[in-house]
C-alpha positions in Angstrom: 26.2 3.0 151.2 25.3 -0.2 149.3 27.1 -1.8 146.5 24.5 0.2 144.2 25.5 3.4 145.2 29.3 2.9 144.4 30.2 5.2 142.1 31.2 3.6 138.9 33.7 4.0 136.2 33.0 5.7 132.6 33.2 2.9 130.2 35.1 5.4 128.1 37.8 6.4 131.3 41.6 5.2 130.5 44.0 4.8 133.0 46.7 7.7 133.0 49.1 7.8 129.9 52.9 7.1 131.5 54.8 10.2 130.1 57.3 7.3 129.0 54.8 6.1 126.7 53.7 9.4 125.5 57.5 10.0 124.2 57.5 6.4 122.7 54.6 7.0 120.8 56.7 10.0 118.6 59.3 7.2 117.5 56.6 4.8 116.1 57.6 5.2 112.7 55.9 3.6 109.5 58.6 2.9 107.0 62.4 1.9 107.2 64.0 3.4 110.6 67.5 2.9 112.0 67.1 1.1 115.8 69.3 3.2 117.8 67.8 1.8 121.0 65.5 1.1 124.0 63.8 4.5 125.9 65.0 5.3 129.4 62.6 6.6 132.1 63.4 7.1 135.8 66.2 5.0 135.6 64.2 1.8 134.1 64.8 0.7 130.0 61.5 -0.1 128.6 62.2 -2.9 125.9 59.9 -2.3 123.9 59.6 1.6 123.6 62.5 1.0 120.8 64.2 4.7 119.9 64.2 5.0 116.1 65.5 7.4 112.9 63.9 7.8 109.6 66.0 6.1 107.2 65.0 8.7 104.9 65.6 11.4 106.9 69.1 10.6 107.3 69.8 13.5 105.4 68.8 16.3 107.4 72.2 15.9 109.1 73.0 15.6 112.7 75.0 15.6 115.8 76.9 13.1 117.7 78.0 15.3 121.0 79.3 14.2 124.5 82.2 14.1 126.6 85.6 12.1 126.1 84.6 8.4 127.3 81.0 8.2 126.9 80.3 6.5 123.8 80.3 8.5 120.4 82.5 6.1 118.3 80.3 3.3 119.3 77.2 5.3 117.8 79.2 5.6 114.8 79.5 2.4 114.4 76.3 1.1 115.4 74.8 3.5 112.9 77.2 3.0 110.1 76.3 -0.6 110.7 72.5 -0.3 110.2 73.3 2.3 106.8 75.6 -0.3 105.3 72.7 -2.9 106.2 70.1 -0.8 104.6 72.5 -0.3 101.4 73.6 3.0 102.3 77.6 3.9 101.7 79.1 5.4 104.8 81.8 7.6 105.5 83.6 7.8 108.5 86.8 9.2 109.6 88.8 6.8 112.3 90.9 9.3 114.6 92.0 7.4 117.1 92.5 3.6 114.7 89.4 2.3 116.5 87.0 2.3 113.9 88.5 -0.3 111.4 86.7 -2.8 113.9 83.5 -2.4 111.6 84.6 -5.1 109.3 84.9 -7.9 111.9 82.2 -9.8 113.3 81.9 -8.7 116.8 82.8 -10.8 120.2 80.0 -11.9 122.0 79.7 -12.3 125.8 78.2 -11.7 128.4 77.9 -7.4 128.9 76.7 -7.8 124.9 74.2 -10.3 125.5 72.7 -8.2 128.8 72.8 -5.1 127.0 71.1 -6.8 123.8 68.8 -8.0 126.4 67.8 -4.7 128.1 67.5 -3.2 125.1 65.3 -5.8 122.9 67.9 -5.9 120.3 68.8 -9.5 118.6 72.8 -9.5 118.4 74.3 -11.3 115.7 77.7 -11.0 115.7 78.4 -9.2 112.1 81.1 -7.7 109.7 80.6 -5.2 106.9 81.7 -4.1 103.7 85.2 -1.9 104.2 87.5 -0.1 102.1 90.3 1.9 104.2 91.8 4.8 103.2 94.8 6.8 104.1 95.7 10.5 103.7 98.4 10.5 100.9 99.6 7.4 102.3 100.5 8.2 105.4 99.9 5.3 107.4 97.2 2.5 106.4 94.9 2.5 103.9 94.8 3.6 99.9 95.8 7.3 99.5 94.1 9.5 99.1 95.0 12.6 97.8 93.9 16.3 96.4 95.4 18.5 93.8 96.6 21.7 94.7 94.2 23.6 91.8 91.3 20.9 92.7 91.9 21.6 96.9 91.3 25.7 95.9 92.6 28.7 97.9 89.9 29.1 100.3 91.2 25.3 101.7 94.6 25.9 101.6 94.6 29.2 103.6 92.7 27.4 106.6 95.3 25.0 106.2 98.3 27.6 106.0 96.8 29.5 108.7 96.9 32.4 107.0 95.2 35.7 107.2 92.6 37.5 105.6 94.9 40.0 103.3 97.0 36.2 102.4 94.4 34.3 101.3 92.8 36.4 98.8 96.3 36.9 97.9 96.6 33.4 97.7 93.3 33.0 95.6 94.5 35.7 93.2 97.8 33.3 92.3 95.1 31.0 92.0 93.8 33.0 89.7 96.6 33.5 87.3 97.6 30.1 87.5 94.2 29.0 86.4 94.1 31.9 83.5 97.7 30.6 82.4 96.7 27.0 82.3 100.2 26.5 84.8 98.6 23.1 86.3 99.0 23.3 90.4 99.2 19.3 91.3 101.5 19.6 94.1 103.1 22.1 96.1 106.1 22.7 94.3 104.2 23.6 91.7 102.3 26.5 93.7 106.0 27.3 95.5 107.3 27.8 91.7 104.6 30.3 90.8 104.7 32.2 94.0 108.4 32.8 93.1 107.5 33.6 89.4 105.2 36.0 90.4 107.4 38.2 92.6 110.8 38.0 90.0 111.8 40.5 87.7 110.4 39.0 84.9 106.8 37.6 86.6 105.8 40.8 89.1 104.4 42.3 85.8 101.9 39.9 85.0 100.0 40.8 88.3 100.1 44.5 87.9 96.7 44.8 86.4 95.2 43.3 88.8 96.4 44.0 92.0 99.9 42.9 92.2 101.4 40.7 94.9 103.7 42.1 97.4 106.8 40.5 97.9 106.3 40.1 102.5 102.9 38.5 101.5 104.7 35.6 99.0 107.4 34.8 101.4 105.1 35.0 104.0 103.0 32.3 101.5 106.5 30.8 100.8 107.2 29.9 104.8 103.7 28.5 105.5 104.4 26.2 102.7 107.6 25.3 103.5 106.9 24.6 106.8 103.7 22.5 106.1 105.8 20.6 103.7 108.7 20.1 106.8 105.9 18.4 108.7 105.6 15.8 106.4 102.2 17.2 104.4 103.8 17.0 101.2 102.6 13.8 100.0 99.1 14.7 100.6 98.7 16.8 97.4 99.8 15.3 94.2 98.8 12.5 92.1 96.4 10.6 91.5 93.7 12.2 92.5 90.9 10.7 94.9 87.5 10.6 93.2 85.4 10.9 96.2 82.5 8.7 93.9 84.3 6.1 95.3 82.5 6.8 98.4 79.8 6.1 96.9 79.7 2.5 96.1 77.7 -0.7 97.5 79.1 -4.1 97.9 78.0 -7.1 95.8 75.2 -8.2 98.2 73.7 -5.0 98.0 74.8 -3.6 101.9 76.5 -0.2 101.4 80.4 0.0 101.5 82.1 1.7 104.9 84.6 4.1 103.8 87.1 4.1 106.8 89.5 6.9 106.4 92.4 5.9 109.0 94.1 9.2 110.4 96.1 7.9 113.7 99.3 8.6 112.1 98.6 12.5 111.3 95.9 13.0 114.7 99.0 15.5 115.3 98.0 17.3 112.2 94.3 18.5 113.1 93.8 21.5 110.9 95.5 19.5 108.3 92.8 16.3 108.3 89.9 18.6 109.2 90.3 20.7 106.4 91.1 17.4 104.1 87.6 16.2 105.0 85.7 19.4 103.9 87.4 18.9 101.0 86.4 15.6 100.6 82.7 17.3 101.4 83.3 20.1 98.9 84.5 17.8 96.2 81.3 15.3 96.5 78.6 18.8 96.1 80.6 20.0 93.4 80.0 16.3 91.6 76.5 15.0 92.6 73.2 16.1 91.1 70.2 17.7 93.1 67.9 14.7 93.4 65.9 16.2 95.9 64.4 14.0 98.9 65.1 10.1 98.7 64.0 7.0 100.2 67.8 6.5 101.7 70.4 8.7 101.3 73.4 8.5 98.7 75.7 8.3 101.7 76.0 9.3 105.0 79.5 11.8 106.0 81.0 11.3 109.6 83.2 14.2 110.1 84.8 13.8 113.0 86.9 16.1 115.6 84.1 18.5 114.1 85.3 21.5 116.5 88.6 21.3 114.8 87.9 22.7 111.3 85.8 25.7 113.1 88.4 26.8 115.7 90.0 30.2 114.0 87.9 30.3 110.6 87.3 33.4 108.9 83.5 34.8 108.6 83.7 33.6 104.8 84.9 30.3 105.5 82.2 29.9 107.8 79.5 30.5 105.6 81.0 28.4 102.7 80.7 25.8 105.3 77.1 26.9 106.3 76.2 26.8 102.4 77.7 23.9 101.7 75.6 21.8 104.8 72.7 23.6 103.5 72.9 22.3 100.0 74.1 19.0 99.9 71.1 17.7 101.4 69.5 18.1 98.1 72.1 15.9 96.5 71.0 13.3 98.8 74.0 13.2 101.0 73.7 13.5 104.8 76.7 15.2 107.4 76.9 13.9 110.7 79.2 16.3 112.9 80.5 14.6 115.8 82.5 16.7 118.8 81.8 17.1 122.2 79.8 19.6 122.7 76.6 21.6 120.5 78.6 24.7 121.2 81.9 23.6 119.5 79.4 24.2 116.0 78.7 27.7 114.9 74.6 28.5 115.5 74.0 28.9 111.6 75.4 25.0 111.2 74.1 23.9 114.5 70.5 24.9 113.6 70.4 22.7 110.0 71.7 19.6 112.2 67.9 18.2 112.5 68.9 14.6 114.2 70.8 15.0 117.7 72.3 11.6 119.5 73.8 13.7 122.4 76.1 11.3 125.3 77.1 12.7 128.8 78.1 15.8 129.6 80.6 16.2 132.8 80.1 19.8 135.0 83.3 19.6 136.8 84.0 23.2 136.2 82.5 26.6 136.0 83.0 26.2 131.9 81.2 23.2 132.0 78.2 23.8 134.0 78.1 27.1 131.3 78.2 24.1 128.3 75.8 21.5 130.1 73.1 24.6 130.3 74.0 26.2 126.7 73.1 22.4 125.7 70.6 22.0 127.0 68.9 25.2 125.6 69.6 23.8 122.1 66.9 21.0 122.7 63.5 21.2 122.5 61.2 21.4 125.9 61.4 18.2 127.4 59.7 16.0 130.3 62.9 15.0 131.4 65.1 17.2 133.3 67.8 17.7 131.2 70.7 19.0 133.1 69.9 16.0 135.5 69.7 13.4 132.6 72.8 14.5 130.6 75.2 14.2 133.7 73.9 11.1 134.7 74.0 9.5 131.4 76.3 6.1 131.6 78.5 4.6 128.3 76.4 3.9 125.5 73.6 5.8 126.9 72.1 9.6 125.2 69.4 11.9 124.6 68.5 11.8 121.4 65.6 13.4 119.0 65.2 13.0 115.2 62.8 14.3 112.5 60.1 12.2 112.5 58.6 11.1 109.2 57.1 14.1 108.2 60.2 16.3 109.4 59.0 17.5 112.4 61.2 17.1 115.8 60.7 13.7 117.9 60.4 13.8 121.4 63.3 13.9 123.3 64.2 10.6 124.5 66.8 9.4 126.9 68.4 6.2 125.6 70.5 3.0 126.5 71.9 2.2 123.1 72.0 -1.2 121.5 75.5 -2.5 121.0 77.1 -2.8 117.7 77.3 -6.0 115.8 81.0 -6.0 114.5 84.0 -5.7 116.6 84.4 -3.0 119.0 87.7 -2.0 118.8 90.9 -2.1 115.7 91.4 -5.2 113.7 94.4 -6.9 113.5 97.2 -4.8 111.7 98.3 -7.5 109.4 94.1 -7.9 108.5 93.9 -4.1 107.7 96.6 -4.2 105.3 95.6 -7.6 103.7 92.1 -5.8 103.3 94.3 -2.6 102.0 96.4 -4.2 99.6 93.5 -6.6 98.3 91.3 -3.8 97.3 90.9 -3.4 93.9 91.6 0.4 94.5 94.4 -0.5 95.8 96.5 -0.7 92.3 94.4 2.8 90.9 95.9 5.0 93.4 98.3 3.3 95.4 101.5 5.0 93.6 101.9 8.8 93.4 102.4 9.9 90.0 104.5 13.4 89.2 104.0 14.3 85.3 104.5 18.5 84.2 103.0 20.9 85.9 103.6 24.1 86.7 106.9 23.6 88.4 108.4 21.7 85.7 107.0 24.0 82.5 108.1 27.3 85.0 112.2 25.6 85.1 112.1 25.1 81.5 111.0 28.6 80.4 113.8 30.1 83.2 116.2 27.8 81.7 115.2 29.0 78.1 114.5 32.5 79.0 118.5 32.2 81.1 120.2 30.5 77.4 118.7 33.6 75.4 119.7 36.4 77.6 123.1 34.5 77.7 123.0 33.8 74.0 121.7 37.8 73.6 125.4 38.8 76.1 127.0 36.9 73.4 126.1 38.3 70.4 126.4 42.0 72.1 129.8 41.3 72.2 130.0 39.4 68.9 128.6 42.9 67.8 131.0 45.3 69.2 133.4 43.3 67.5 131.5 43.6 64.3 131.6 47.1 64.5 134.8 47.0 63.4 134.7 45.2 60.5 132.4 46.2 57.3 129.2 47.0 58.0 126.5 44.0 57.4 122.8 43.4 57.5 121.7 44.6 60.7 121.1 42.3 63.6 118.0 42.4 65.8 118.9 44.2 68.7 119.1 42.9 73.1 115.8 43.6 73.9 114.3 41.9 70.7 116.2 38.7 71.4 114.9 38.4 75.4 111.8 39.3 74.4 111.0 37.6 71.2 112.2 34.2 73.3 112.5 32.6 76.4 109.9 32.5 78.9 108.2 35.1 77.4 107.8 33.5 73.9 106.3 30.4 76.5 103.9 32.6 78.5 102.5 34.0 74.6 102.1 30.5 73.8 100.7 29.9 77.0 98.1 32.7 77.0 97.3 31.5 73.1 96.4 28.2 74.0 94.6 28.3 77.4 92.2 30.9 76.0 88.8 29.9 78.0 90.3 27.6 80.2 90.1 29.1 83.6 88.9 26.5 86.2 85.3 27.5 87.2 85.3 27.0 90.8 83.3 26.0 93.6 81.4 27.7 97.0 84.9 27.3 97.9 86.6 27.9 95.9 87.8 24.1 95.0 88.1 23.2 91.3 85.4 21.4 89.5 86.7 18.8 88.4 86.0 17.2 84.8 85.2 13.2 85.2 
């Protein structure tokens, strides 16, 4: 065969697409994007095939998964980083006192410089805007804390584990406390009208509309006594937090971190997980629908996610499912972070468009069942997944995003870039120098206990105690009286107790919080008037 009968190539034929470019080419965004890091492929990180999220479509919520170990604080804070760069306020909640790091530079050497390296990233080392808050003072940071009538029944319950038949109990001396304008700032204040409600005098003022038996108050009663004997006191009262604080961007224009520091109550999970949809509650409740934005108005870490689902109730799972769904139109994005997809319930799971998912370990039977249910929640992929996800190192995840126009990314394995501030706490005499130099510090640093319900409650037993004593008196003055000419007749027992005391209070009560009823919330928290 001569050289003429060769058989030669199509001017139009292309050598093969790698199927590592192929995914690549789904993260080759247009506008603003988050660099999350460089695409793995058979075990080699391809530099420039960089991993990427919308900024805008930061708030179409996501998932930070993976096992104990791998890596899903450091995504936190690598993200949190690029948000707060981008002008974005972040929330995050630090479990474990790790977190604060955020607002140091970081420490260069030499495993950051040959990760920066692999991945194509140009570390600078970097601190951002922090505040640090702490839950009613408990430990570091400004407190913050909730009102009992702002925090709502639906809250409390899942943090009074009680039942079905308690809470709405619960939400029904809501109810009247709201209707009677008997202000619930702390929990003494609820204490003193579960007691009012079940005495001689109160149990009446239920009666129309359903009543409260007296096992269900002192079971009400004991869960708040022993809450409060676990030191959880101090997180209701005054003043209250106003989660627009969240909200706000430092003087150079980079979005402030909101660090919420929880080490000291990480023994009280139902307690901070709860506190946190509140937090979440409290910012829907406030915002305005704005619809879809360039950047979001923040971005919501919450943390130790699997920890306010375990035990719910049907309806506290849909508020939560509602309250997800909304929010996004307000322009704030939820990032849950746990260990595995499966911790979330399906209804949640399925609104969480942006996935960042680390290693999953199959040491047991249970955990082969999670790697595989996993797995099924991604979309088809060239990679094996079960293979990937169990070989995944630290700082490494498979990860797909909305693309651009909201449609799912191709999944991509990924050896993240490192962050730029300090991986790991700052110094404790530097977190409370940054605490105490806040100008928050001085808005809400000391607790504040004006009247409320507790306080108007005593002084109408006191009053309504001094006229049935005053009423004894006179009964007797009267027998006496008998005796002597008759005189102008005296109004008798019953008109005295009842034309004074506590009920002449609860008349003046009723007279003057006519319309006053705190609208509430999908759940049930109060709206509160700015």
């Amino acid at each position: 065969m001569t050289a003429s009968d060769q058989p030669t190539a199509s001017p139009s034929a292309q050598p093969p697409t790698q199927p590592w470019a192929e995914i690549a080419a789904g993260y080759a965004f247009d506008g603003a994007a988050l660099d999350l890091g460089a695409l793995l492929w058979d075990g080699q990180c391809h530099p420039d095939a960089q991993v990427r999220i919308p900024l805008p479509m930061l708030n179409r919520h996501g998932l930070v998964a993976g096992a104990t170990g791998t890596g899903k604080t450091k995504t936190l804070q690598l993200i949190a980083e690029q948000l707060s760069a981008n002008g974005v306020p972040v929330f995050l909640a630090d479990i474990k006192g790790d977190v604060s790091g955020v607002s140091a530079p970081g420490e260069d050497g030499e495993k950051v410089r040959e990760r920066a390296a692999q991945v194509g990233q140009e570390w600078t080392a970097t601190g951002f805007p922090c505040e640090f808050y702490g839950l009613g003072g408990t430990g570091p940071g400004i407190p913050v804390r909730a009102t009992v009538t702002s925090f709502g029944p639906v809250l409390l319950s899942k943090v009074l584990q009680l039942n079905q038949t308690q809470e709405q109990s619960l939400g029904l001396i809501f109810h009247y406390a709201d209707a009677k304008g008997l202000e619930l700032v702390d929990l003494k204040d609820l204490r003193a009208v579960v007691a009012f409600l079940v005495s001689d005098v109160g149990k009446a003022e239920l009666k129309g509309i359903g009543g409260l038996s007296t096992v269900t108050a002192g079971v009400i009663l004991r869960a708040i006594t022993a809450f409060e004997q676990q030191g959880a006191g101090g997180f209701f009262g005054e003043p209250e937090f106003d989660t627009s604080e969240f909200l706000r961007t430092a003087a150079d224009g980079r979005g402030v971190v909101s660090v919420l520091e929880l080490p000291a109550v990480q023994d009280k999970p139902q307690l901070f997980s709860t506190f946190l949809m509140w937090l979440l509650a409290d910012l829907y409740g406030d915002l305005p629908e704005v619809g879809d934005l360039d950047k979001p108005k923040l971005v919501f870490f919450f943390d130790e996610a699997h920890l306010l689902f375990n035990g719910a109730s049907k309806a506290f799972l849909e508020s939560i499912t509602q309250t997800v769904r909304l929010i996004r139109s307000k322009g704030v994005g939820v990032f849950f972070v746990t260990q595995t997809p499966k911790d979330v319930p399906a209804d949640v799971l399925a609104q969480l468009g942006n996935r960042v998912q680390h290693a999953l370990r199959a040491f047991t039977p249970d955990d082969a069942k999670a790697l595989k249910a996993t797995v099924r929640t991604f979309p088809n992929s060239a990679y094996d997944l079960e293979e990937v996800l169990t070989g995944l190192g630290t700082g490494e995840a498979v990860i797909t995003v909305l693309s651009e126009k909201g449609a799912p990314t191709p999944v991509a394995a990924t050896r993240l870039r490192a962050p730029q501030s300090l991986m790991g706490p700052v110094p404790a005499a530097d977190l409370e120098a940054a605490v105490k130099g806040s100008p928050l510090y001085g808005r809400y640093a000391e607790a504040v206990d004006r009247e409320s319900a507790y306080e108007r409650l005593t002084a109408e037993q006191q009053e309504a105690e001094a006229a049935a004593l005053r009423a004894a008196e006179e009964a007797a003055a009267a027998k006496e009286a008998a005796r002597a000419p008759r005189r102008k007749e005296e109004p008798s027992l019953a008109e005295q107790v009842v034309g004074s005391g506590i009920f002449k209070s609860l008349a003046r009560s009723i007279g003057t919080q006519v319309g006053r009823e705190i609208s509430r919330s999908i759940f049930g928290t109060a709206r509160r008037r700015r």
